[in-house]
BALOBA-1460 file (C-alpha; in Angstrom, 3 decimals):
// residues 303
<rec num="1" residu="x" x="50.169" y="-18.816" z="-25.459"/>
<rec num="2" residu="x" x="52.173" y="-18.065" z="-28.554"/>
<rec num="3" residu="x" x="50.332" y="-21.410" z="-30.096"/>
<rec num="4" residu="x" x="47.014" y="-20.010" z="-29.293"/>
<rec num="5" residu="x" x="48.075" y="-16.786" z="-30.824"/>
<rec num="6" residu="x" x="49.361" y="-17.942" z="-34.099"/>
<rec num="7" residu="x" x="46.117" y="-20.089" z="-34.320"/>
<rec num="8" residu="x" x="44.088" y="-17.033" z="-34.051"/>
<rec num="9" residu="x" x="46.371" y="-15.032" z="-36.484"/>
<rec num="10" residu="x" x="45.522" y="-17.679" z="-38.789"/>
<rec num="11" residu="x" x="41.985" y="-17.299" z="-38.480"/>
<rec num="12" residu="x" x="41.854" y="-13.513" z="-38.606"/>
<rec num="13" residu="x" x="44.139" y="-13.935" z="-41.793"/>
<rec num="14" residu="x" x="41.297" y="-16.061" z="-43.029"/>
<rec num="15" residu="x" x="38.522" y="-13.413" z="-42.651"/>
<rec num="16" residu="x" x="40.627" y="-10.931" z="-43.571"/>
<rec num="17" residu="x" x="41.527" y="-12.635" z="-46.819"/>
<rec num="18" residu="x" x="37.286" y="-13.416" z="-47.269"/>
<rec num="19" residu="x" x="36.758" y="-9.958" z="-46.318"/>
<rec num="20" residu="x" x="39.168" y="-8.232" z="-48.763"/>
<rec num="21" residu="x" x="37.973" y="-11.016" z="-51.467"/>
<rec num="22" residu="x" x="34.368" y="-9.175" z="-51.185"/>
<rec num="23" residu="x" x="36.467" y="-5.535" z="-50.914"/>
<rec num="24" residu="x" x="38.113" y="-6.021" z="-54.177"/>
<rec num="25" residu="x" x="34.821" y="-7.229" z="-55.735"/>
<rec num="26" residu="x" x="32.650" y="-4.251" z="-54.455"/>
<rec num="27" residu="x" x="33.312" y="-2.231" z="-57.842"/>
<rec num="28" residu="x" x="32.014" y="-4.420" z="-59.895"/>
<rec num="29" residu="x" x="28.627" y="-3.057" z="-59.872"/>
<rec num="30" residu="x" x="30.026" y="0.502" z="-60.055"/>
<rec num="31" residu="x" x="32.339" y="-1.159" z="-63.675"/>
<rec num="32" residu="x" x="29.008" y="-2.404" z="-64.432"/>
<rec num="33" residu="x" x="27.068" y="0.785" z="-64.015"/>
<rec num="34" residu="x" x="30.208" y="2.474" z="-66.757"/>
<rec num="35" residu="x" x="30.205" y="-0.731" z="-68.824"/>
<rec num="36" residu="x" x="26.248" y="0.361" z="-69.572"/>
<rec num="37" residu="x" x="26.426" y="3.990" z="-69.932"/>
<rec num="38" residu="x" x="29.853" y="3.800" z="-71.800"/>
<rec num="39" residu="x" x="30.961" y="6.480" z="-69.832"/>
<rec num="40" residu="x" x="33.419" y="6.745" z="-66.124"/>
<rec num="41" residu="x" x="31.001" y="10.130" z="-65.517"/>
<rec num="42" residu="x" x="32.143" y="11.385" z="-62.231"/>
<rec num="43" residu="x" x="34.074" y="8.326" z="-60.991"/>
<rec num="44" residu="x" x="37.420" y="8.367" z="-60.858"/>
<rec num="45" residu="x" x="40.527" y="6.316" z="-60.886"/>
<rec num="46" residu="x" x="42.852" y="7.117" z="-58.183"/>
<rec num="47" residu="x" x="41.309" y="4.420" z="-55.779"/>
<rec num="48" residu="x" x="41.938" y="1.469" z="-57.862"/>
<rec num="49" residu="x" x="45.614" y="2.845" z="-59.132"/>
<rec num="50" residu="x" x="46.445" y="2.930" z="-54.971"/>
<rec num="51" residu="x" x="45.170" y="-0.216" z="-54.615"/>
<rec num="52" residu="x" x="47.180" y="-2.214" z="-56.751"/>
<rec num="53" residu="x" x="50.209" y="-0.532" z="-56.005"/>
<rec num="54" residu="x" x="49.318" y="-1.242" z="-52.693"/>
<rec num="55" residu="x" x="49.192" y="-4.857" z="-53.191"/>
<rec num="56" residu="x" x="51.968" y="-5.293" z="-55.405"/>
<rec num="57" residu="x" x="54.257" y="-3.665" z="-52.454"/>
<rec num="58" residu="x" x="52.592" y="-6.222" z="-49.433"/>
<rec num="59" residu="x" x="53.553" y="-8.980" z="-51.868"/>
<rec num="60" residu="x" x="56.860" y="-7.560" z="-51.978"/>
<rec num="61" residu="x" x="56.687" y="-7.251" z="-47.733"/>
<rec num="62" residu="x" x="55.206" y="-10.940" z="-47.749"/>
<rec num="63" residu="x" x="58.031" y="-12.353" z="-49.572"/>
<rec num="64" residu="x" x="60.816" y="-10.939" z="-46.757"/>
<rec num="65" residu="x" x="58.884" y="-11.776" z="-43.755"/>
<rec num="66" residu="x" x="58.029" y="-15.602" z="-42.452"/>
<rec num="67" residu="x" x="54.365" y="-17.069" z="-41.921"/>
<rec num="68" residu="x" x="52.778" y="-14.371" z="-44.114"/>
<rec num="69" residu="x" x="51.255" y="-16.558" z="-46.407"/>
<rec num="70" residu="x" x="47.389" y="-15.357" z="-45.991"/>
<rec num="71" residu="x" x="49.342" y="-11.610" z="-47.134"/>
<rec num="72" residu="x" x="50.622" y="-13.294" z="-50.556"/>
<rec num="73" residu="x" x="47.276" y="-15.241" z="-51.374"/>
<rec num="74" residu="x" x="44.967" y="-11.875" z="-50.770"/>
<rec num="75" residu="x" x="47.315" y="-9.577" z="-52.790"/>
<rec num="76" residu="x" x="47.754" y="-11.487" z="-55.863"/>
<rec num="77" residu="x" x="44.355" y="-11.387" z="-56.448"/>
<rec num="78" residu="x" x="44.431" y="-7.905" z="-55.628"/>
<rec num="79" residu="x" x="46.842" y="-7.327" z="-58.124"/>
<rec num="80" residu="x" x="44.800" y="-9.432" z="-60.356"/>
<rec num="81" residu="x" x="41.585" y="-7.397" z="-59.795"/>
<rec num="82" residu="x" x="42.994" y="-3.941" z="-59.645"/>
<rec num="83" residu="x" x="44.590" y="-4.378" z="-63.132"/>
<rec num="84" residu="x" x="41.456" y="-5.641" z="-64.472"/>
<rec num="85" residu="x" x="39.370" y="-2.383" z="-63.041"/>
<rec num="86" residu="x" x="42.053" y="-0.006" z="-64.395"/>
<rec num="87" residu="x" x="42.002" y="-1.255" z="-67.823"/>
<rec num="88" residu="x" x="38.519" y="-1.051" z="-67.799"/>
<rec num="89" residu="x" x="38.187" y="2.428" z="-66.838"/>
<rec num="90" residu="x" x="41.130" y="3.843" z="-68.734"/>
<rec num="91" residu="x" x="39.095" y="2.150" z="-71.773"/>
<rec num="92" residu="x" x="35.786" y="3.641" z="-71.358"/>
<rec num="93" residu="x" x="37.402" y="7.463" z="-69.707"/>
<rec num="94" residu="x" x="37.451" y="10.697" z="-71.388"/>
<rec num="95" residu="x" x="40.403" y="11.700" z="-72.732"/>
<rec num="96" residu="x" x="41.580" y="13.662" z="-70.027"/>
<rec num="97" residu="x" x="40.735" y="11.112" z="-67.383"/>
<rec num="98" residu="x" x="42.272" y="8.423" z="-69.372"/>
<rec num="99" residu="x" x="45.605" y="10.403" z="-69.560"/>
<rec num="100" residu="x" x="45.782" y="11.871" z="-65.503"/>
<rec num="101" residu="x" x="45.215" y="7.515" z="-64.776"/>
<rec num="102" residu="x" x="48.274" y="6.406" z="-67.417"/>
<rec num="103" residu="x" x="50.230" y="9.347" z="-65.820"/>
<rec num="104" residu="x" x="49.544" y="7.618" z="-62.214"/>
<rec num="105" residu="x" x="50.049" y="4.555" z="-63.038"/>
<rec num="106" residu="x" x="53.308" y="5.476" z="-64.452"/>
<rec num="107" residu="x" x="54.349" y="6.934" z="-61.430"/>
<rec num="108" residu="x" x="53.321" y="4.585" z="-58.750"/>
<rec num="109" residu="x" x="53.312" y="1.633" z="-60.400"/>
<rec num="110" residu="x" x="56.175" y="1.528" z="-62.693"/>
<rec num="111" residu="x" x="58.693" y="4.215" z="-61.176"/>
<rec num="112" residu="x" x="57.433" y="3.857" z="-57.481"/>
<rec num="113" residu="x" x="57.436" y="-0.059" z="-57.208"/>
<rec num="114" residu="x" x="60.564" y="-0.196" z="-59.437"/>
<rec num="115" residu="x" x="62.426" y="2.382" z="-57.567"/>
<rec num="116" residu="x" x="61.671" y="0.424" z="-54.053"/>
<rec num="117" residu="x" x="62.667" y="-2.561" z="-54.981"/>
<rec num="118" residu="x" x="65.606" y="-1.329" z="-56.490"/>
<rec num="119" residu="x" x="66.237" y="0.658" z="-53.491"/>
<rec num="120" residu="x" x="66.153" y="-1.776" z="-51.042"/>
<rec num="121" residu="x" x="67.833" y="-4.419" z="-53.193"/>
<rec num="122" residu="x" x="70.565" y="-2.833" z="-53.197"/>
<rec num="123" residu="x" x="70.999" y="-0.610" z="-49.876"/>
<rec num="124" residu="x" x="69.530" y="-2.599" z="-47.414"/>
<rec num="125" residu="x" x="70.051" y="-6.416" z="-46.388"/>
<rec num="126" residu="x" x="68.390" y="-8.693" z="-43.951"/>
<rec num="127" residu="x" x="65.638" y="-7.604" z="-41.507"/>
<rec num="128" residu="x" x="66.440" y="-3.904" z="-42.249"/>
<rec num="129" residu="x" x="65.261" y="-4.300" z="-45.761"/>
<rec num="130" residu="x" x="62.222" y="-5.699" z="-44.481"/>
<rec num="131" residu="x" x="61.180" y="-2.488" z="-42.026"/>
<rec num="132" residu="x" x="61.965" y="-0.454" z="-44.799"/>
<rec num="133" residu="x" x="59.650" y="-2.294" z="-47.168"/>
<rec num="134" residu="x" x="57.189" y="-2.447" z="-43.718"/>
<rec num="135" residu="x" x="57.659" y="1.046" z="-43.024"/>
<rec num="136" residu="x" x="56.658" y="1.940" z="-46.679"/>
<rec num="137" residu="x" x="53.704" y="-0.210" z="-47.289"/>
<rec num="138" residu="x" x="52.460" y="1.374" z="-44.046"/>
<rec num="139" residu="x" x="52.568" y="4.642" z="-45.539"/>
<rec num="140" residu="x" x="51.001" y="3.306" z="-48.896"/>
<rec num="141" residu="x" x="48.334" y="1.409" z="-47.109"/>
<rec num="142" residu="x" x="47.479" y="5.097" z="-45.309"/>
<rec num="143" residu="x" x="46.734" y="5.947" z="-49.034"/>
<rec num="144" residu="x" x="44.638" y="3.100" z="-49.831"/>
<rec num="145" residu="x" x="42.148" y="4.250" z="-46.863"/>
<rec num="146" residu="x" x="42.924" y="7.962" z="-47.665"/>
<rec num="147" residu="x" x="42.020" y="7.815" z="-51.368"/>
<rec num="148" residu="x" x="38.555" y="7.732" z="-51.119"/>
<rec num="149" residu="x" x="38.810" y="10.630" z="-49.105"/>
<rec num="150" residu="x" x="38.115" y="12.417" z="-52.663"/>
<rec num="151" residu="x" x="35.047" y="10.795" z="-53.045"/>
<rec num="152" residu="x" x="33.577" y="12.165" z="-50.052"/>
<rec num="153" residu="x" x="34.190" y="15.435" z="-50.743"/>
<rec num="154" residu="x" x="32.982" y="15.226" z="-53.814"/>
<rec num="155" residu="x" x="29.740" y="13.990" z="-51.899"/>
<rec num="156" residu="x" x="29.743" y="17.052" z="-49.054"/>
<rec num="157" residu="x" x="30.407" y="19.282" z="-52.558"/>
<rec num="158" residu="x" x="27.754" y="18.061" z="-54.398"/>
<rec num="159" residu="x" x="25.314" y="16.557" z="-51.643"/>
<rec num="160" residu="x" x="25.320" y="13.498" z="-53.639"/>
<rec num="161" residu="x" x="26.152" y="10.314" z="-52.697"/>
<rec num="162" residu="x" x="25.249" y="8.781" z="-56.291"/>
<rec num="163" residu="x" x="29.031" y="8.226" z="-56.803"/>
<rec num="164" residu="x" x="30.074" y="6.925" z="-53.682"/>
<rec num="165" residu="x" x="29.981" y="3.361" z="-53.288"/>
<rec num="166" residu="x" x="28.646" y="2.228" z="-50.055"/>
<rec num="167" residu="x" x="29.739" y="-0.986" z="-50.071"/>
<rec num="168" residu="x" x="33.094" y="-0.439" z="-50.663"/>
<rec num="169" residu="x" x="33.049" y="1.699" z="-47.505"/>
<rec num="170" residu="x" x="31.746" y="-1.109" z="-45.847"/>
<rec num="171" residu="x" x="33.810" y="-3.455" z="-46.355"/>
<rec num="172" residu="x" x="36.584" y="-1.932" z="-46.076"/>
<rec num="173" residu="x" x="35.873" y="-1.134" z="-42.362"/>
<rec num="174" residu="x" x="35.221" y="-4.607" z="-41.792"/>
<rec num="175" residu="x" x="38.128" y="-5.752" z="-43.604"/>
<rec num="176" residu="x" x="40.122" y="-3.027" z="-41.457"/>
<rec num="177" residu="x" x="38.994" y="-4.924" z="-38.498"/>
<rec num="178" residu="x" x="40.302" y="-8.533" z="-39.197"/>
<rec num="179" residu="x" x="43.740" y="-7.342" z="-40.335"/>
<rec num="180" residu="x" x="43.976" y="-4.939" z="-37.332"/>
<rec num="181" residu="x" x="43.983" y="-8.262" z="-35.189"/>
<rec num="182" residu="x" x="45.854" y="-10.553" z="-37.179"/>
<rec num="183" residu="x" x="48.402" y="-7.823" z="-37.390"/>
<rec num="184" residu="x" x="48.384" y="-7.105" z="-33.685"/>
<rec num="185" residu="x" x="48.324" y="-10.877" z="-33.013"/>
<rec num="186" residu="x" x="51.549" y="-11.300" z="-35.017"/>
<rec num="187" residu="x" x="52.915" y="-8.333" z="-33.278"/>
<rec num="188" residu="x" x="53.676" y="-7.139" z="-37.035"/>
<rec num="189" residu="x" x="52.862" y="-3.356" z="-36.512"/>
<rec num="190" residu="x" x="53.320" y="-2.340" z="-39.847"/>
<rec num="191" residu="x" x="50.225" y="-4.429" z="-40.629"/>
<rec num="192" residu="x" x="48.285" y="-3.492" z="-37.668"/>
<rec num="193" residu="x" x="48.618" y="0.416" z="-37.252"/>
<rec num="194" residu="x" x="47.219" y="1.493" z="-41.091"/>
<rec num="195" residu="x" x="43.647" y="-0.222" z="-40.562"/>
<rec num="196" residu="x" x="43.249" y="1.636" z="-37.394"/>
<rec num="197" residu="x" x="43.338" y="4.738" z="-39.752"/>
<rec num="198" residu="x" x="41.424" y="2.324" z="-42.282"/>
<rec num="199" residu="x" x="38.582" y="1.993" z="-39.385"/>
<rec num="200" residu="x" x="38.155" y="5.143" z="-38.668"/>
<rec num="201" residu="x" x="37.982" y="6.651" z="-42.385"/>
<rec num="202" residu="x" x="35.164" y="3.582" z="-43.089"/>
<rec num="203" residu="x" x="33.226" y="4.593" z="-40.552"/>
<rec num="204" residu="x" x="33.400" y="8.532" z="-41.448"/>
<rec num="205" residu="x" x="32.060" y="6.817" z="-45.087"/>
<rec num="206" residu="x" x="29.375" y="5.594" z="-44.006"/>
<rec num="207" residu="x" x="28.363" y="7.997" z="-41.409"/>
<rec num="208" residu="x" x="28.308" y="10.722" z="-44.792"/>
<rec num="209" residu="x" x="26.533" y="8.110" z="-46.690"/>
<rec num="210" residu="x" x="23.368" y="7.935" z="-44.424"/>
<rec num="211" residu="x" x="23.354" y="11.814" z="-43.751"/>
<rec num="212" residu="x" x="23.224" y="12.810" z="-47.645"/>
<rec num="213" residu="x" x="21.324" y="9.752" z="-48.557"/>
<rec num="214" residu="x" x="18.487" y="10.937" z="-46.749"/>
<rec num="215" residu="x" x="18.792" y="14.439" z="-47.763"/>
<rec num="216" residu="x" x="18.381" y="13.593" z="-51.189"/>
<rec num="217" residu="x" x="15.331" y="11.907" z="-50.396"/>
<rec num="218" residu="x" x="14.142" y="14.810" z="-48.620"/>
<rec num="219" residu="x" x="14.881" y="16.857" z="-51.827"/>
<rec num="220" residu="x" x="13.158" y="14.874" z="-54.285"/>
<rec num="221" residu="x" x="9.819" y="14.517" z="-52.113"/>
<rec num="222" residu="x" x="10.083" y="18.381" z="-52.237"/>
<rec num="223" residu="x" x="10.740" y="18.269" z="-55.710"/>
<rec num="224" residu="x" x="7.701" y="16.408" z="-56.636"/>
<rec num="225" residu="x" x="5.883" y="17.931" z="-59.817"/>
<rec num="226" residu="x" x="2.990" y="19.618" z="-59.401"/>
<rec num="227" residu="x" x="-0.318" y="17.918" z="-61.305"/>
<rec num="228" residu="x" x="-1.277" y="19.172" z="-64.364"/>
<rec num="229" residu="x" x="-4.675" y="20.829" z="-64.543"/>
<rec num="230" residu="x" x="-6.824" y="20.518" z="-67.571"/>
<rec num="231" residu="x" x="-7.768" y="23.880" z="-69.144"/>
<rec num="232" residu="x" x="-11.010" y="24.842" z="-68.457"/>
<rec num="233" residu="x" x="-12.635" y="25.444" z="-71.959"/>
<rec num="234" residu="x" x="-15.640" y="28.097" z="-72.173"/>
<rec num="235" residu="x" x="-17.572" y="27.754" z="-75.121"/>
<rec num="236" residu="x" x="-19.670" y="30.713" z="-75.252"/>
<rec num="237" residu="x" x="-23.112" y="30.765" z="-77.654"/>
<rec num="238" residu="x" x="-25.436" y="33.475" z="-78.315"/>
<rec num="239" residu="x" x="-28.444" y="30.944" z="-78.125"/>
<rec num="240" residu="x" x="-27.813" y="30.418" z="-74.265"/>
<rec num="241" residu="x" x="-28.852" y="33.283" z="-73.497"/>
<rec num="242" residu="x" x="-32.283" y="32.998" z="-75.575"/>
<rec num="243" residu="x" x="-32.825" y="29.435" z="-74.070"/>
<rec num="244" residu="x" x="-31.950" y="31.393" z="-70.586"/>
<rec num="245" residu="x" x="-34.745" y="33.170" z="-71.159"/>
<rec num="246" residu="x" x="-38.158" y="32.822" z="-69.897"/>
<rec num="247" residu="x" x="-40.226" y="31.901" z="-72.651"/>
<rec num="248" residu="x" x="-44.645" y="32.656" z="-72.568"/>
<rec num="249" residu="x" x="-46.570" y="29.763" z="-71.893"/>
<rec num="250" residu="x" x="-49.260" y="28.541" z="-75.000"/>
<rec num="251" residu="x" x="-52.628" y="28.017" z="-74.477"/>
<rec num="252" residu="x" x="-53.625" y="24.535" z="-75.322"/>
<rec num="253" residu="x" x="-56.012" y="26.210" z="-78.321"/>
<rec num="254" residu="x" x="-52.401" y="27.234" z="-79.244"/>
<rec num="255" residu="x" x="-50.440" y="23.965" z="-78.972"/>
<rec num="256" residu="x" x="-53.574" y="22.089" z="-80.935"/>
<rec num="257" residu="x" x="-53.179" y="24.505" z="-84.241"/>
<rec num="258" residu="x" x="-49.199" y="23.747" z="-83.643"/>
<rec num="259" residu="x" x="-50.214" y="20.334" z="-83.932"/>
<rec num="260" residu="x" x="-52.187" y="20.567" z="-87.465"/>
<rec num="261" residu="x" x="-49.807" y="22.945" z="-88.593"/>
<rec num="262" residu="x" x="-47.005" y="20.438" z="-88.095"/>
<rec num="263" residu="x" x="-49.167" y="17.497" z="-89.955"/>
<rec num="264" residu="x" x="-50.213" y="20.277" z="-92.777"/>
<rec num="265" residu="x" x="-46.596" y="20.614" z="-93.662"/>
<rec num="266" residu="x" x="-45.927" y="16.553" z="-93.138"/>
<rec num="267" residu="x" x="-48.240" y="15.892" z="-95.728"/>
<rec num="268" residu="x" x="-48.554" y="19.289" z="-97.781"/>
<rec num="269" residu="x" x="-47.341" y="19.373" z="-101.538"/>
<rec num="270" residu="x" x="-44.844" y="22.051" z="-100.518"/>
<rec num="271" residu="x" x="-42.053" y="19.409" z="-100.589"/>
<rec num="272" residu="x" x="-42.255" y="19.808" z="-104.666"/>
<rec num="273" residu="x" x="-40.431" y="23.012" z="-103.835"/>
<rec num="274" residu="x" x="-37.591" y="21.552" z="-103.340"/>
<rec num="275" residu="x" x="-38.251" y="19.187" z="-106.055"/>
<rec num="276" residu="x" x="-39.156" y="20.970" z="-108.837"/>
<rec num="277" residu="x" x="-36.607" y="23.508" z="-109.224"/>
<rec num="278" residu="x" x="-37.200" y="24.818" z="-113.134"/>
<rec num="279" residu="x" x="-40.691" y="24.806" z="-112.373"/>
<rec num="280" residu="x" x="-40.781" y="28.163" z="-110.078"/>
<rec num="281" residu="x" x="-44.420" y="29.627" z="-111.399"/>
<rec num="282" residu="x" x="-45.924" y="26.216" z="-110.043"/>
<rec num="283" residu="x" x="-44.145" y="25.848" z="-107.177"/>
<rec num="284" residu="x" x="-44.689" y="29.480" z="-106.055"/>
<rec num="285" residu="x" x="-48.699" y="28.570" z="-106.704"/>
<rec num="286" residu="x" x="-48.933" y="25.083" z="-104.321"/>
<rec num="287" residu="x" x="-46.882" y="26.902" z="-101.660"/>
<rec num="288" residu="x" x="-49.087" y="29.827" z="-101.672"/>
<rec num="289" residu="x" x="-52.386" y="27.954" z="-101.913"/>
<rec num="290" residu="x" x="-51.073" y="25.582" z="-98.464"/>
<rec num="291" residu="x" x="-50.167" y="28.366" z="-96.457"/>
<rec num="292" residu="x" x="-53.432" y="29.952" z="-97.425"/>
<rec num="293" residu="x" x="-55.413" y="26.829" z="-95.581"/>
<rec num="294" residu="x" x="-52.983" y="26.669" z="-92.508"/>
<rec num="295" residu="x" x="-54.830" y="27.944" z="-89.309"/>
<rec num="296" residu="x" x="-53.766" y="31.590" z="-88.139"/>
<rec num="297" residu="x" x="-52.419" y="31.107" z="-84.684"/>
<rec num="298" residu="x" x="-53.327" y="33.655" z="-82.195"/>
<rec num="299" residu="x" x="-50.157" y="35.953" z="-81.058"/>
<rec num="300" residu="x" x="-49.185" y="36.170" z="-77.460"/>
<rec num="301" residu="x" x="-47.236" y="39.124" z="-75.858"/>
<rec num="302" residu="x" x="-44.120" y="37.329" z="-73.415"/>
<rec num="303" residu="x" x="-44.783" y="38.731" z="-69.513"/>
């Protein structure tokens, strides 16, 4: 029984360490996001400054207990990651942020981990000194799950989830799960009892994540802009109203002296008129003379 076990330790181990190989690779599309605005906006640092003290200290656990390889290999790429992602942000932070993340990892990583290890070193001996160290990266590892407890309020503040990364939350749960069992199948319960916490706090993640997700959908199809309507343009004209008017009707005796009236004018010499401007006696005389000859059209009173 203890054979099978340990074989199934070792294969929870395994998915634990693939799991928490995606977990600490989850940010990079929220480092991404900062590497192209230039800018840690709203996110914030405390997560990542957890983490790696986190892993630093189950190093330090791995390297007192026996058969706890899988531990080692996970966290020194944790520590390898986590460094990476605090750089970064301290780098592209606002002052202030830059200075509350060099003031954590001050604390935590350099007094905290120096402190323990000093602590222990020195106080403790044998298997005692490796509860302690237990005992304290249980508390720590609450902390990892418990950090990004200020992200979601943050999200039930604002209703936003636009700074809350889902997939972290998910695999976190996940990766909860696999090092519940390989912690309860090494009957190691200082690996086993933080990722029930870790469970629970995923799930309450992503529970938060669907509710506000689909409010803000809900507010943006309210939001949705009403359609511009093109001005209606009046252009008023005092000849509509003439036109609007009923005009007589013309006798066709009427519309035939139009019609050699119009061909008169075509072909009159009144057109010097406008040609022969220093000649005014003359042009006065053709005009005259032309209008003289045009046919007198009979004058109609409008019903």
């Amino acid at each position: 029984m203890a054979g099978i076990s340990g074989h199934w330790a070792f294969a929870f181990g395994v998915l634990g360490n693939i799991i928490s190989f995606i977990v600490f690779l989850s940010p990079i599309p929220t480092f991404y996001k900062i590497y192209k605005k230039k800018s840690t906006e709203g996110y914030q640092s405390i997560p990542y400054v957890v983490a790696l003290f986190s892993s630093m200290l189950w190093i330090y656990y791995a390297f007192l207990k026996t058969n706890t390889t899988l531990l080692i290999t996970i966290n020194s790429f944790g520590v390898f990651i986590e460094t990476i992602y605090v750089g970064f942000y301290i780098f592209y932070a606002p002052k202030k942020a830059r200075v509350q993340t060099i003031k954590m990892l001050s604390l935590f990583v350099v007094g905290g981990f120096g402190a323990i290890v000093l602590v222990t070193q020195f106080l403790f001996k044998g298997a005692i000194r490796g509860q302690v160290v237990g005992w304290i990266c249980l508390i720590f590892s609450l902390c990892v799950f418990v950090a990004p407890l200020g992200i979601v309020r943050q999200v039930i503040k604002t209703k936003s989830v636009e700074y809350m990364p889902l997939l972290l939350s998910v695999f976190l749960t996940l990766s909860a799960v696999m090092w519940f069992f390989y912690g309860l199948l090494l009957k190691d319960i200082n690996i086993a009892a933080p990722n029930v916490l870790g469970f629970i706090f995923g799930i309450l993640q992503i529970v938060l994540y669907v509710i506000y997700s689909k409010k803000e959908k809900a507010i943006l199809k309210e939001q949705k802009l009403p359609e511009i309507q093109k001005p209606a343009v009046i252009v008023s004209d005092d000849n509509t109203n003439v036109a609007n008017k009923k005009l007589p009707e013309l006798t066709q005796e009427q519309i035939i002296d139009i019609v050699r009236l119009a061909g008169l004018l075509a072909n009159t010499d009144k057109v010097q008129v406008a040609t022969c401007p220093h000649d005014h006696a003359n042009c006065g005389v053709k005009a005259t003379a032309n209008v003289e000859n045009m046919p007198k059209l009979q004058t109609v009173e409008a019903s």
